[in-house]
C-alpha positions in Angstrom: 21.2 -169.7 31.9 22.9 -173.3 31.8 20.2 -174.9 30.5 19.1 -172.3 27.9 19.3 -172.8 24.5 18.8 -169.3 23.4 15.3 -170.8 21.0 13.5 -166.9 21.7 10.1 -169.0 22.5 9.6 -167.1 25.7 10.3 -163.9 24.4 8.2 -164.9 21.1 4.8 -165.8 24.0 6.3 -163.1 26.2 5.4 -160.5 23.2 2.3 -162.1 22.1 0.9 -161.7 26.2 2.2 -158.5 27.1 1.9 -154.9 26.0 5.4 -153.8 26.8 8.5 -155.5 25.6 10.3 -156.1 29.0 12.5 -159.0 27.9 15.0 -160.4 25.6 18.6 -160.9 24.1 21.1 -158.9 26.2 24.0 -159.2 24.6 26.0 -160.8 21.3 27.8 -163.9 20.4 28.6 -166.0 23.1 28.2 -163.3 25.3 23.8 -163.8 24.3 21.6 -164.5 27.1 17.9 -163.7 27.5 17.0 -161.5 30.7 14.8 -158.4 31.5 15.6 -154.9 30.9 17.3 -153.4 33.6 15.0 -152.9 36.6 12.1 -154.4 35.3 10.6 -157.7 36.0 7.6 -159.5 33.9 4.7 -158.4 35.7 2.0 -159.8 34.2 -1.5 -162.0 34.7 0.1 -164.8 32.3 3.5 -164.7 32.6 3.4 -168.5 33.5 2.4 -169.6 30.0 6.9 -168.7 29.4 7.0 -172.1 31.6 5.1 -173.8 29.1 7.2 -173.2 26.4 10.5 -173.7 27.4 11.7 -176.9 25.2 14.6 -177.5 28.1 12.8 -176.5 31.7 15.1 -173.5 31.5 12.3 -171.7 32.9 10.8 -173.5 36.1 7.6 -173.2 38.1 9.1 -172.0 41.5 6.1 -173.4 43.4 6.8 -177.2 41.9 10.3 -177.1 41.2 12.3 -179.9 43.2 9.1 -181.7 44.6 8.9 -184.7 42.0 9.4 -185.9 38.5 6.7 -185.5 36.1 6.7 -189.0 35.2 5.6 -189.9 39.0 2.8 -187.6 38.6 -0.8 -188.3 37.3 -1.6 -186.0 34.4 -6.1 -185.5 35.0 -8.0 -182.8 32.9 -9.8 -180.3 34.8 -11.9 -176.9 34.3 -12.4 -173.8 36.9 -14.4 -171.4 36.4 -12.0 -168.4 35.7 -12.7 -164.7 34.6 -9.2 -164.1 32.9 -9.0 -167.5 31.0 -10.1 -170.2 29.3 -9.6 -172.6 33.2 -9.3 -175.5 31.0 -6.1 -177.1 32.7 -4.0 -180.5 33.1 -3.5 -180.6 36.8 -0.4 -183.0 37.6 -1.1 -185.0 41.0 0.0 -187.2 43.3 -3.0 -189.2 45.1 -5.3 -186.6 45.8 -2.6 -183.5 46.3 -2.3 -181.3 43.0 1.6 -180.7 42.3 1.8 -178.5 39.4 -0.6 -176.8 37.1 -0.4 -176.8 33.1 -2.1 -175.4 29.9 -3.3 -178.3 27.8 -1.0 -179.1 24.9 -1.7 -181.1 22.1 0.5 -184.4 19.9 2.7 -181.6 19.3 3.6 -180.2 22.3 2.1 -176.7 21.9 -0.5 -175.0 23.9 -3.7 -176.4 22.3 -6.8 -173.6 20.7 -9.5 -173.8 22.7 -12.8 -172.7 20.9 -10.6 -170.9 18.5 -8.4 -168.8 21.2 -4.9 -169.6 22.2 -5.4 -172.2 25.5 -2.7 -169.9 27.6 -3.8 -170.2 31.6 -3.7 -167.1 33.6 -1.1 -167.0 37.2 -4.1 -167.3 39.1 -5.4 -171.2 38.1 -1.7 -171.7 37.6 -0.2 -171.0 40.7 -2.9 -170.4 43.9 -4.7 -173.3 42.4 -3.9 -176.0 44.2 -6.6 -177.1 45.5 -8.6 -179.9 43.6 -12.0 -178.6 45.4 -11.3 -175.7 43.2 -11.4 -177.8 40.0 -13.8 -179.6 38.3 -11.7 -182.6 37.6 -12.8 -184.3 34.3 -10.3 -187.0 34.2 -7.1 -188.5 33.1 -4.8 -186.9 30.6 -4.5 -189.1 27.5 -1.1 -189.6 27.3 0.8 -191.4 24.2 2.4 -194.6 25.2 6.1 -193.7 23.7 6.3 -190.9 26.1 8.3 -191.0 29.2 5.1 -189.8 31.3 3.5 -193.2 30.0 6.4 -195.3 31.7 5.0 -197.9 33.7 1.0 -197.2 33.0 0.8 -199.4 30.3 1.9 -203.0 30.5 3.0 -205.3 27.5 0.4 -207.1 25.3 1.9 -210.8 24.0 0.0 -211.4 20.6 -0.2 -214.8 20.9 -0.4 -215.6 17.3 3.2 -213.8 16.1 4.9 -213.7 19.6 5.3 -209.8 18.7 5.2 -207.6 22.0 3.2 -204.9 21.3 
């Protein structure tokens, strides 16, 4: 709860996924902070996609958490073949070894439509998935040069005729 802004985005996705309401804002005022119910946990196939969301990493992937910094990490577009979702992914990797596992987003930073359906990845591709002979990698993530992923990928262009760096 340090990190939390209290922005309801994981209980917004949490509602859209699930059947059952089992979390939310406990509490008022100050006091507010978003947890389950009592005795119940979130239990479901795509409970991951509240990762995604999370605007302050709040929310962390337990299986890549501490390991490295994103911006050390190669974003590459891959596909699985999956029965419970869409297994269009952005696997983050270092050399050959696949360090965390994300829907695809688009230039806004929410989880891109595929075909029409929300892109959310099921717990399956996300997190037993990390093996890239389980993935048909397509290759690299376009990322935009302004973001902090980019740093160091691109290198500075001298227009000769206006000395601008571009």
């Amino acid at each position: 709860m340090n990190r939390c802004i209290l922005c309801y985005r994981c209980v917004h996705v949490a509602n859209n996924l699930t059947e059952d309401r089992v979390h939310g804002v406990l509490n008022r005022g100050e006091h507010a902070e978003i947890s389950t119910y009592i005795e119940n946990a979130i239990d479901n196939d795509f409970s991951g996609n509240m990762i995604d969301v999370c605007p302050v990493g709040a929310l962390t992937d337990k299986t890549f958490r501490f390991k490295s910094r994103v911006w050390f990490l190669k974003p590459m577009e891959a596909e699985c073949s999956c029965t419970k979702c869409s297994g269009k992914v952005v696997l983050w990797m270092f050399g050959n070894e696949v360090y965390r596992v994300t829907a695809r987003k688009d230039t806004y930073g929410e989880v891109e439509d595929i075909e029409g359906k929300p892109g959310w990845i099921c717990n399956e591709c996300r997190f037993e998935k990390k093996d890239t002979a389980k993935w048909n990698v397509i290759g690299p993530r376009v990322v935009d040069r302004h973001s902090v992923i980019s740093q160091g990928k691109y290198e500075t262009k001298i227009d000769s005729s206006t000395k601008n760096i571009e």
